[in-house]
ROSE-4610 file (N, C-alpha, C; in Angstrom, 1 decimal, always signed):
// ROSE-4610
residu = [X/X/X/X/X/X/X/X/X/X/X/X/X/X/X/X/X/X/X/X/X/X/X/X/X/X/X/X/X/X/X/X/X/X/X/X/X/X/X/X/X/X/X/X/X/X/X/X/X/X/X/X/X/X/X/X/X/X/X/X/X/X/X/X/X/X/X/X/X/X/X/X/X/X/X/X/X/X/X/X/X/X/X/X/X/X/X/X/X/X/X/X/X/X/X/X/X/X/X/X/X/X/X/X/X/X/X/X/X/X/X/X/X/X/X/X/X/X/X/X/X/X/X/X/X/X/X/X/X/X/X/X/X/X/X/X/X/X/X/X/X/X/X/X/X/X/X/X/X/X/X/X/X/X/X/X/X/X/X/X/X/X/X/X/X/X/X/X/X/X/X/X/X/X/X/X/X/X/X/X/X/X/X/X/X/X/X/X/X/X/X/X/X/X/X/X/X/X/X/X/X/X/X/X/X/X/X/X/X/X/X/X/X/X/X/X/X/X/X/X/X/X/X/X/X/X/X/X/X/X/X/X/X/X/X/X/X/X/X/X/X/X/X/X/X/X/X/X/X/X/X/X/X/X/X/X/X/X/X/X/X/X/X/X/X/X/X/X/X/X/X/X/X/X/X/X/X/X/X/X/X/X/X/X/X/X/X/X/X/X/X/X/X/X/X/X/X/X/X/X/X/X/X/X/X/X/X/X/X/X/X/X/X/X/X/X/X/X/X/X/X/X/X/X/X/X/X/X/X/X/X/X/X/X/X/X/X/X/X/X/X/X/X/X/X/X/X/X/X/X/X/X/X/X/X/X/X/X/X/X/X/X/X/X/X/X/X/X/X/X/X/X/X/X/X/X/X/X/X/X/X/X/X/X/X/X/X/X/X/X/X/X/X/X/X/X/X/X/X/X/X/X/X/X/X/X/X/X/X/X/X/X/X/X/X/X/X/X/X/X/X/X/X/X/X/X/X/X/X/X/X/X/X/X/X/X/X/X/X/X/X/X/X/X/X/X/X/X/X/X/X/X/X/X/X/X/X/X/X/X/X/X/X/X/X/X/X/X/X/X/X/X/X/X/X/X/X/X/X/X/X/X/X/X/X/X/X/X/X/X/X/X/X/X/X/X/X/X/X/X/X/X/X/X/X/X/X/X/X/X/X/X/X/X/X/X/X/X/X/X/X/X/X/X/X/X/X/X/X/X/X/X/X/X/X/X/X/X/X/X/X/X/X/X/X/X/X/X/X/X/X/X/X/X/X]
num = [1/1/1/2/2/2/3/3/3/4/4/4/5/5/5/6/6/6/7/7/7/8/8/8/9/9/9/10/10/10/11/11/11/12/12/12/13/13/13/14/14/14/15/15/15/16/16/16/17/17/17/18/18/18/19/19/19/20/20/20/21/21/21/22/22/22/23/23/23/24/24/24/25/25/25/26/26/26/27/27/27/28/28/28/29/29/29/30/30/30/31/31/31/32/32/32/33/33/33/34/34/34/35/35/35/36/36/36/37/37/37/38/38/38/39/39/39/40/40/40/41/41/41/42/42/42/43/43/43/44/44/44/45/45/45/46/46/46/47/47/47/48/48/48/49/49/49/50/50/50/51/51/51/52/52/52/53/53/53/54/54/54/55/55/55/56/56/56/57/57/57/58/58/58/59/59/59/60/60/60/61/61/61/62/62/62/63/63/63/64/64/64/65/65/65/66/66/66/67/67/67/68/68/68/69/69/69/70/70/70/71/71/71/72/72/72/73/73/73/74/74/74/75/75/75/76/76/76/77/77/77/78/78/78/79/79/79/80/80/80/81/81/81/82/82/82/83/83/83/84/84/84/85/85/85/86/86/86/87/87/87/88/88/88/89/89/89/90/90/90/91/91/91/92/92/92/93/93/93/94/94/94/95/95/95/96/96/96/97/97/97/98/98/98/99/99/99/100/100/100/101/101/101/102/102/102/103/103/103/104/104/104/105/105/105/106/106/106/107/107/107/108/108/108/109/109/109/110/110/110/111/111/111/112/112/112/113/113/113/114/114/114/115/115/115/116/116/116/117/117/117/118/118/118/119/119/119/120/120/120/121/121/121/122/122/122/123/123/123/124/124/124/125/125/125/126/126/126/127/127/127/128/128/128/129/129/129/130/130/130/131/131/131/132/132/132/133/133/133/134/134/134/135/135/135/136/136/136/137/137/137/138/138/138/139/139/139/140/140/140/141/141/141/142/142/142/143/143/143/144/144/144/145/145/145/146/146/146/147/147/147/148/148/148/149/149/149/150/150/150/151/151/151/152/152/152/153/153/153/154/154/154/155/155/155/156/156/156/157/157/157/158/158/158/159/159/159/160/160/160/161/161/161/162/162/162/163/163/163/164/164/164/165/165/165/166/166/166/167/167/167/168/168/168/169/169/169/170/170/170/171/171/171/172/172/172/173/173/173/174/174/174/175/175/175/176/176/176/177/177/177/178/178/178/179/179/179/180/180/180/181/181/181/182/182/182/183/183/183/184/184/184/185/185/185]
x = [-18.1/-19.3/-19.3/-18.3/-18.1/-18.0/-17.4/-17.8/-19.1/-20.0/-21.2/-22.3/-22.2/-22.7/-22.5/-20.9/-20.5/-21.0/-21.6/-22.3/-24.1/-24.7/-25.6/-25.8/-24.9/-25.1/-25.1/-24.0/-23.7/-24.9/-26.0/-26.7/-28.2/-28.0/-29.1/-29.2/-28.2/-28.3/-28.1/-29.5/-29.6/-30.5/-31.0/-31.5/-30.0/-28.9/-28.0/-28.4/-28.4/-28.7/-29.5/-30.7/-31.8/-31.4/-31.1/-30.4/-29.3/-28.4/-27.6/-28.4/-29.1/-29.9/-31.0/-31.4/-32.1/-31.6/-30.0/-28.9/-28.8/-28.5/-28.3/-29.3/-30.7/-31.8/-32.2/-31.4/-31.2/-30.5/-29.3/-28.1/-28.6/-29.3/-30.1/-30.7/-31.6/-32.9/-31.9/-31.5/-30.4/-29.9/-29.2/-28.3/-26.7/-26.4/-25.1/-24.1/-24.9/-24.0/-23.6/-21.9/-21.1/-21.5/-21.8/-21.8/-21.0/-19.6/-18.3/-18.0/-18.8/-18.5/-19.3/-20.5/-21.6/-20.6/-20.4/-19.5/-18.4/-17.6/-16.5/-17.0/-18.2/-18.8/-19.1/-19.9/-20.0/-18.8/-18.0/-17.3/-16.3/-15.9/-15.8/-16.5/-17.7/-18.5/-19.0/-19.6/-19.9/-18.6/-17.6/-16.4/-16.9/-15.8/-16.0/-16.7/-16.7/-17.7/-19.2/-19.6/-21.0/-21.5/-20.1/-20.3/-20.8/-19.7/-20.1/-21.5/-22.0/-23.0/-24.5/-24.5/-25.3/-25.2/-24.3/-24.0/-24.6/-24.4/-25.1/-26.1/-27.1/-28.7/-29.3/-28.5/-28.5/-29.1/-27.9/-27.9/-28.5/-28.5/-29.8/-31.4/-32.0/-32.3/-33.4/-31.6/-32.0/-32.1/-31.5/-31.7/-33.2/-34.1/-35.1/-35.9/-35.9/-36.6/-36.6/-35.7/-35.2/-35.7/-35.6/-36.3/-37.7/-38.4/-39.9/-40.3/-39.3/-39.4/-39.4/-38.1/-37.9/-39.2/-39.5/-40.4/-41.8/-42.2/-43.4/-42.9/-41.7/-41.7/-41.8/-41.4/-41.2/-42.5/-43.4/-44.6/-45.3/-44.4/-44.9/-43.9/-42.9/-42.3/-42.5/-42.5/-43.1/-42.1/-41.1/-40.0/-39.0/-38.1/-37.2/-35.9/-35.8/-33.9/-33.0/-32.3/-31.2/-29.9/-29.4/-28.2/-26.8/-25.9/-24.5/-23.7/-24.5/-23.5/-24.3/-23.6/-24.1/-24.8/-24.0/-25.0/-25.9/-25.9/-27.6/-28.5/-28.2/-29.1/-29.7/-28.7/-29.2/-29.9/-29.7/-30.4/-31.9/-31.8/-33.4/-34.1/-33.5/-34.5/-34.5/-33.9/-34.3/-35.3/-35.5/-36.3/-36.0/-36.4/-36.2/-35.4/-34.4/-33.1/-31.9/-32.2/-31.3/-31.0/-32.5/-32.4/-31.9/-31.8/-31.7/-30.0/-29.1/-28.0/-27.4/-27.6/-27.4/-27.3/-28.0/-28.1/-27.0/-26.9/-25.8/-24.4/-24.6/-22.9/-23.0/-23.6/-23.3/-23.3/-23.9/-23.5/-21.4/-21.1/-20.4/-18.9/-19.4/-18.5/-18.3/-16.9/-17.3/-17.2/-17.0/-17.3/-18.6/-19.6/-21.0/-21.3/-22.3/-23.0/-24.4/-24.8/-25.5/-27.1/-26.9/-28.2/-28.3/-27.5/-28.1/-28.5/-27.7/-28.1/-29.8/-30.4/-31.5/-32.3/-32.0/-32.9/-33.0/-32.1/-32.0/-32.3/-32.5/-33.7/-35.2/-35.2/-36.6/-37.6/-36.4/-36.7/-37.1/-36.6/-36.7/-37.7/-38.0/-39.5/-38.7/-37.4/-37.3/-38.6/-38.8/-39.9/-39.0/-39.5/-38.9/-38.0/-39.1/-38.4/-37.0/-37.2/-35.7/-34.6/-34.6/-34.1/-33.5/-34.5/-33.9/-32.9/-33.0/-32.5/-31.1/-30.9/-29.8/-28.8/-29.5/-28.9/-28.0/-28.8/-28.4/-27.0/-27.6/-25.9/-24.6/-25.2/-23.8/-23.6/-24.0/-23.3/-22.6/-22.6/-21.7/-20.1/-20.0/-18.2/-18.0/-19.3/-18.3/-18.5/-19.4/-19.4/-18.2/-18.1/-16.3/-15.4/-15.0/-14.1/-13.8/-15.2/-15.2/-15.5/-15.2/-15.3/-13.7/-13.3/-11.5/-10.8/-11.3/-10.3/-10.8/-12.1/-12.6/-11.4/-11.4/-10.8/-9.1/-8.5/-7.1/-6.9/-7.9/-7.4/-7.9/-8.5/-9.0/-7.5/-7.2/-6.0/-4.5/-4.6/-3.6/-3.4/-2.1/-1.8/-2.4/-2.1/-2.7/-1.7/-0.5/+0.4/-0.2/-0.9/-1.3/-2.2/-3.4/-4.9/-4.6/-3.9/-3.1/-3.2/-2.4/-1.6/-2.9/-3.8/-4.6/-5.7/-5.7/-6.8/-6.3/-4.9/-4.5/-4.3/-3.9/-4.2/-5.5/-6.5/-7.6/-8.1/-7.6/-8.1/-7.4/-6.1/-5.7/-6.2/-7.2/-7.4/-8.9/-9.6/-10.8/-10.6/-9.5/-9.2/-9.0/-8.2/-7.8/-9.0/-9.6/-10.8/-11.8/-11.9/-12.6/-11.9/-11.3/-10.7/-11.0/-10.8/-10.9/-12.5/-13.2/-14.7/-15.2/-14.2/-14.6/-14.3/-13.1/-12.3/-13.3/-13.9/-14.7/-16.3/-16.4/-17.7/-17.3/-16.1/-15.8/-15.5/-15.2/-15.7/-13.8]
y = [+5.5/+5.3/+6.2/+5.9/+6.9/+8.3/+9.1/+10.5/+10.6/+9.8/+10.0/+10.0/+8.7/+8.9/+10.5/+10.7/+12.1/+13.2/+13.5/+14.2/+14.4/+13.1/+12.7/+13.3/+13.4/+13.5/+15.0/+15.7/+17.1/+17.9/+17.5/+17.8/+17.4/+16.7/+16.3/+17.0/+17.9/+18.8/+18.1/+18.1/+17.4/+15.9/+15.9/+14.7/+13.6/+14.0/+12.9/+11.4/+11.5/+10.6/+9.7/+10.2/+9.4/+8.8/+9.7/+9.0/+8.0/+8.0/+7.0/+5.7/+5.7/+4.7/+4.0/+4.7/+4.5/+3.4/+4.4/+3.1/+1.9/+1.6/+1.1/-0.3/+0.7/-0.6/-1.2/-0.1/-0.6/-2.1/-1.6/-2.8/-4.2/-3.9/-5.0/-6.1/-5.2/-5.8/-6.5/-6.1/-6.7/-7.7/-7.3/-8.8/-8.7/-8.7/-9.1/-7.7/-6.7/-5.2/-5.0/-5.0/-4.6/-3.7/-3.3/-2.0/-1.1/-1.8/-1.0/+0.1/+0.2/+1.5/+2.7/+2.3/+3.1/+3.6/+2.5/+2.6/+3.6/+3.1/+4.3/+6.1/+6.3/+7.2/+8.0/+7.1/+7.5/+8.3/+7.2/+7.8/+9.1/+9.0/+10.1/+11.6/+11.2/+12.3/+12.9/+11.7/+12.5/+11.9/+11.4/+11.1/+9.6/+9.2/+8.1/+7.6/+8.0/+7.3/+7.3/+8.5/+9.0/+8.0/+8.2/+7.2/+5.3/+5.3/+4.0/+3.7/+4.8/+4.5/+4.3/+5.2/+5.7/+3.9/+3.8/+2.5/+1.3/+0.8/+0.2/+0.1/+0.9/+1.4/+1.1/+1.8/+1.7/+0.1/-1.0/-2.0/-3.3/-2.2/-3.2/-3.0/-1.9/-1.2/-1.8/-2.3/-2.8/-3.9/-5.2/-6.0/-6.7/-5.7/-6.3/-6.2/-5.4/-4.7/-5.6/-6.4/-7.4/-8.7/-9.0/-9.8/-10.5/-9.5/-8.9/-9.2/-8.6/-8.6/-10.2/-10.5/-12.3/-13.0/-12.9/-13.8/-14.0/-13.0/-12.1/-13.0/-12.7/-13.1/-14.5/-15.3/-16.6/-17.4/-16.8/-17.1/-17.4/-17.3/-17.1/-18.3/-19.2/-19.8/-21.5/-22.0/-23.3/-24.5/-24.2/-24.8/-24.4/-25.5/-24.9/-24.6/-23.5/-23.1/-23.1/-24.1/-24.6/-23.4/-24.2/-23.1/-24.2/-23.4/-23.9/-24.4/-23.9/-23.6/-24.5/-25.7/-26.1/-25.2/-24.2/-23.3/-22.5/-21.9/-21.6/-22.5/-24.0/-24.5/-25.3/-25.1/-25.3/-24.3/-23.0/-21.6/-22.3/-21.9/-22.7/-23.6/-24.7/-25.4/-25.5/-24.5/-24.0/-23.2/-22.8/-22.1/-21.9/-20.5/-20.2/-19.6/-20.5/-20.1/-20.2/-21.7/-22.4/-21.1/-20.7/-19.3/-18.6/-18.5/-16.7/-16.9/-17.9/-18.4/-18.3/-18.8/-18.9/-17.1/-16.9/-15.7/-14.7/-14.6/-14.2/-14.3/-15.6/-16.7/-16.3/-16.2/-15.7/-14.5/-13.4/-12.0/-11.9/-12.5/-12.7/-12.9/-13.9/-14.1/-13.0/-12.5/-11.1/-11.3/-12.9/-13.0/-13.7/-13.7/-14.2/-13.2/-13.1/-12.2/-12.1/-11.1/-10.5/-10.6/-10.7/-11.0/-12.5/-13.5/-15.0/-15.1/-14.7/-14.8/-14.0/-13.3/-12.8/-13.8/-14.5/-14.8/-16.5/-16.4/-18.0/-17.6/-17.0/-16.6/-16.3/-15.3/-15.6/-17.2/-18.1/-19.0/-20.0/-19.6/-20.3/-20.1/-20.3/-19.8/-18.7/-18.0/-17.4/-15.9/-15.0/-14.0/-13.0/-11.8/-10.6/-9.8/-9.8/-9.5/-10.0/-11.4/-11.9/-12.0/-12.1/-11.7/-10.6/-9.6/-8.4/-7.9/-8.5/-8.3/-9.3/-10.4/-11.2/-10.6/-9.8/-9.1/-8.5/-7.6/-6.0/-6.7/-7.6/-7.9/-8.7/-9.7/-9.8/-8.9/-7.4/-6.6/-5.8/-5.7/-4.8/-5.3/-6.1/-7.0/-6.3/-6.6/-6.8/-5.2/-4.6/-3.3/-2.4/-3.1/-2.1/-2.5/-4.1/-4.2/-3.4/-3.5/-3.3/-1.4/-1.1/+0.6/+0.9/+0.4/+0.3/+0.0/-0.9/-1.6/-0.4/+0.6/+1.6/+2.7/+3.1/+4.1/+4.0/+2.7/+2.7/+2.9/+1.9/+2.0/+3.4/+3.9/+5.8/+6.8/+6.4/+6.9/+6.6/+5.6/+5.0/+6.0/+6.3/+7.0/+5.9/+6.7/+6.0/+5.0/+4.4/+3.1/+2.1/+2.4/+0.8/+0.8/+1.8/+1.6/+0.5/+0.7/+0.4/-1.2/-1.4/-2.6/-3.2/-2.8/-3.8/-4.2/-3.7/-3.8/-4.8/-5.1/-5.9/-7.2/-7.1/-8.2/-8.9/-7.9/-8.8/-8.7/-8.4/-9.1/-10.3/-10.5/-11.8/-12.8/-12.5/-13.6/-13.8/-12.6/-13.3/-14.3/-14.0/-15.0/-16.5/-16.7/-17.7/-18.3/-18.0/-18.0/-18.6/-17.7/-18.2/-19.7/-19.5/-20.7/-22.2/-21.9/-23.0/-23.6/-22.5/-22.8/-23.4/-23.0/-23.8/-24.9/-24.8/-26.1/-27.6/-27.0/-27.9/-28.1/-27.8/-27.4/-28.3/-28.8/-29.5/-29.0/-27.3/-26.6/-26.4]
z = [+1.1/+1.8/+3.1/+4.0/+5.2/+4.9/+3.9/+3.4/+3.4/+2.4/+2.1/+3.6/+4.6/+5.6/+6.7/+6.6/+7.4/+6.9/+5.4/+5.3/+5.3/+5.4/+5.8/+7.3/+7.7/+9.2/+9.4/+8.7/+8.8/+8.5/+7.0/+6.5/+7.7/+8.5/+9.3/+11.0/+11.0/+12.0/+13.1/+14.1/+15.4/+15.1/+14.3/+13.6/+13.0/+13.0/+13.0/+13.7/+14.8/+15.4/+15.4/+15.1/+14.5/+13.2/+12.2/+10.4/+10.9/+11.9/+12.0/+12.7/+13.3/+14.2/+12.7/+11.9/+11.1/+10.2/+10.2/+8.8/+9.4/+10.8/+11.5/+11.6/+10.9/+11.4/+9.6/+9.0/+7.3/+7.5/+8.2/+7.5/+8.6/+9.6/+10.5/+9.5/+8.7/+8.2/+6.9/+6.4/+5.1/+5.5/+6.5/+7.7/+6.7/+5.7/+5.1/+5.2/+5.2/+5.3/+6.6/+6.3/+7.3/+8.5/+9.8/+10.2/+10.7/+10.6/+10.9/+10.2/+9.2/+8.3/+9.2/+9.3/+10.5/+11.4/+11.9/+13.9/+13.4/+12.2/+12.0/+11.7/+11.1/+10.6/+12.0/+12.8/+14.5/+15.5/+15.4/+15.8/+15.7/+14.0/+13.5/+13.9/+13.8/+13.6/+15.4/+16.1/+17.4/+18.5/+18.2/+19.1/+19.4/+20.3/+20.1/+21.2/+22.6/+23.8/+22.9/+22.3/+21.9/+20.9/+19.9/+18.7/+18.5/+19.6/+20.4/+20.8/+21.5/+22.3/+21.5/+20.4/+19.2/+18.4/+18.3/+17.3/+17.7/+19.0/+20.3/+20.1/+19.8/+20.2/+19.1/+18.3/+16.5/+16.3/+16.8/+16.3/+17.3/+18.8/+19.6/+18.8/+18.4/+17.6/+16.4/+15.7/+14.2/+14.7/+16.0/+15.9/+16.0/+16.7/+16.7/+15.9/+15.3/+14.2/+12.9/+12.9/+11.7/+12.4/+13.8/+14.0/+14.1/+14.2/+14.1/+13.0/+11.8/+10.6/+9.8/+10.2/+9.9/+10.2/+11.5/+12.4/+11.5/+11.2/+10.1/+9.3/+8.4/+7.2/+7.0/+7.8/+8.0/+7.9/+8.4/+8.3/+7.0/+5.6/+4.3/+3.6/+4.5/+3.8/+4.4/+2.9/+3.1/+3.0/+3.3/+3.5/+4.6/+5.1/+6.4/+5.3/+6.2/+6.1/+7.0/+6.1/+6.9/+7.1/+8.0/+8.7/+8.5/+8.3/+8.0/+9.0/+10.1/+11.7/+12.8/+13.2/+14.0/+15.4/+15.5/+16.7/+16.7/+15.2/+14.5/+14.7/+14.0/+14.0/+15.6/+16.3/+17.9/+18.2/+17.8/+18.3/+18.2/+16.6/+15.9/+16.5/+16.8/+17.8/+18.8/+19.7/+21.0/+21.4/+23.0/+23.5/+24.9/+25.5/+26.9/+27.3/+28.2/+28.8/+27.8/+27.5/+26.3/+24.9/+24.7/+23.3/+24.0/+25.0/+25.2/+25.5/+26.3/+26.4/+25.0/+23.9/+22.4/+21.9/+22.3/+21.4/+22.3/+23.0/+24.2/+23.7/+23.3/+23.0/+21.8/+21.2/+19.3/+19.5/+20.4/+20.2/+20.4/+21.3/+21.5/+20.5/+19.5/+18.6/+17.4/+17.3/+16.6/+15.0/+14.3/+13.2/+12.7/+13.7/+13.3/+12.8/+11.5/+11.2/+12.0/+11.5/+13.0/+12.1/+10.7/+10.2/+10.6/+10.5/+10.6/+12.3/+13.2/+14.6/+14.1/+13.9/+14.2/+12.8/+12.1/+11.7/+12.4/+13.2/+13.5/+14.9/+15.7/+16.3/+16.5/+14.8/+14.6/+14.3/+13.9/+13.7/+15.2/+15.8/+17.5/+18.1/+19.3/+20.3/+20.6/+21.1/+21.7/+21.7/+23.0/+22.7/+22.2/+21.7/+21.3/+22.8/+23.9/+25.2/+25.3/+25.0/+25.9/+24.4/+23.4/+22.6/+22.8/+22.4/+22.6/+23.8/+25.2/+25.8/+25.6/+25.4/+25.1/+24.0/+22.7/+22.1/+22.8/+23.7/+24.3/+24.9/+25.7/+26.4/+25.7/+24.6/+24.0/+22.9/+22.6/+21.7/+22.6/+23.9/+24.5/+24.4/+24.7/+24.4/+23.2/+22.1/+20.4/+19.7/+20.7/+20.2/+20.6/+21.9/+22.5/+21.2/+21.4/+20.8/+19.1/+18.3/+17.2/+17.1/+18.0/+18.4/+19.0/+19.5/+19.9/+18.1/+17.6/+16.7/+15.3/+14.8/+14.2/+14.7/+16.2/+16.5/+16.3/+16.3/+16.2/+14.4/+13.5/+12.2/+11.6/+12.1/+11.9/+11.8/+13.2/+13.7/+12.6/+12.0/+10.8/+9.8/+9.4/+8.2/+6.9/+6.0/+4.6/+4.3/+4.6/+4.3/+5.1/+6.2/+7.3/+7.2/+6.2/+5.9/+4.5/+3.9/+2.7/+3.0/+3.9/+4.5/+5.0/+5.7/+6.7/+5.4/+4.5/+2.8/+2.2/+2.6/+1.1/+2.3/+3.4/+3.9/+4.4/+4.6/+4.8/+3.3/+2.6/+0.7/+0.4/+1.1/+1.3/+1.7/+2.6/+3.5/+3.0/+2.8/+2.1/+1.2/+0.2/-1.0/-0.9/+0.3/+1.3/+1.0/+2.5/+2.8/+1.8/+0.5/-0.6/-1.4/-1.4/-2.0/-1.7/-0.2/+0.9/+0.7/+1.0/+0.9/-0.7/-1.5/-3.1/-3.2/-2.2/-2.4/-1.4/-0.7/+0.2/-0.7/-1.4/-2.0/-3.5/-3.7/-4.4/-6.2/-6.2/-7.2/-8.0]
């Protein structure tokens, strides 16, 4: 997928940036697609302060844009959806200072998915302003961090790209199991 994006980009001239901000507001609106592949493709391609920075925008960006989206959509469903996470479902029935606090604290966490925080905002009073803005500042932590941790495993020969695959395939499996096993399956 990262080949296919770096030629997307090559083939997009000075318009790169825009097609990356674009994917960006793809994998937003989906909410389940990783964006580390993006951020890796970024940085690869325009270095990494740039790549960083692009990725950022990308995904301040997509976050509203999916929010907007949710908010809209929500308006067509005749049933609530529930959340798994007790601090989603606090999001959701908040408002104000309280939303805007929440959404800050979940940017924050670098294994929340970044689709449920915005749909569990759309679900809140929070406004698009302070959203948007609560976004902006907890993706700065998780965008460094997940822009440091792209640029070291980049830097990895093909034995520790190898190695960090089969152990996070480990651990999803873990992971999976546990969740079956709680689910009673």
């Amino acid at each position: 997928m990262d080949e296919l994006v770096l030629y997307w980009f090559s083939q997009s001239g000075p318009f790169s940036i825009i097609v990356s901000i674009l994917l960006n507001i793809v994998i937003s609106i989906f909410g389940v697609i990783p964006s580390v592949f993006l951020t890796a493709s970024n940085i690869t391609f325009f270095g990494f302060e740039t790549g960083i920075f692009i990725s950022y925008i990308g995904e301040c960006v997509g976050a509203g844009i999916s929010f907007l989206l949710y908010r809209k959509g929500i308006q067509y469903v005749k049933h609530p959806i529930p959340a798994n996470s007790k601090y989603l479902n606090k999001l959701m029935r908040s408002k104000g200072k309280e939303a805007f606090t929440l959404v800050v604290s979940l940017r924050l966490f670098p294994f929340m998915p970044s689709g449920l925080i915005n749909l569990g905002a759309a679900l809140s009073q929070i406004s698009i302003l302070h959203f948007t803005l609560a976004s902006s500042i907890g993706k700065i932590p998780a965008m460094l961090l997940e822009g440091y941790s792209v640029k070291e495993v980049l830097s990895w020969e093909a034995e520790g790209k190898v190695v960090l695959f089969i152990v996070s395939l480990f651990i999803l499996v873990i992971y999976w199991l546990i969740k079956r096993k709680q689910n009673g399956v």
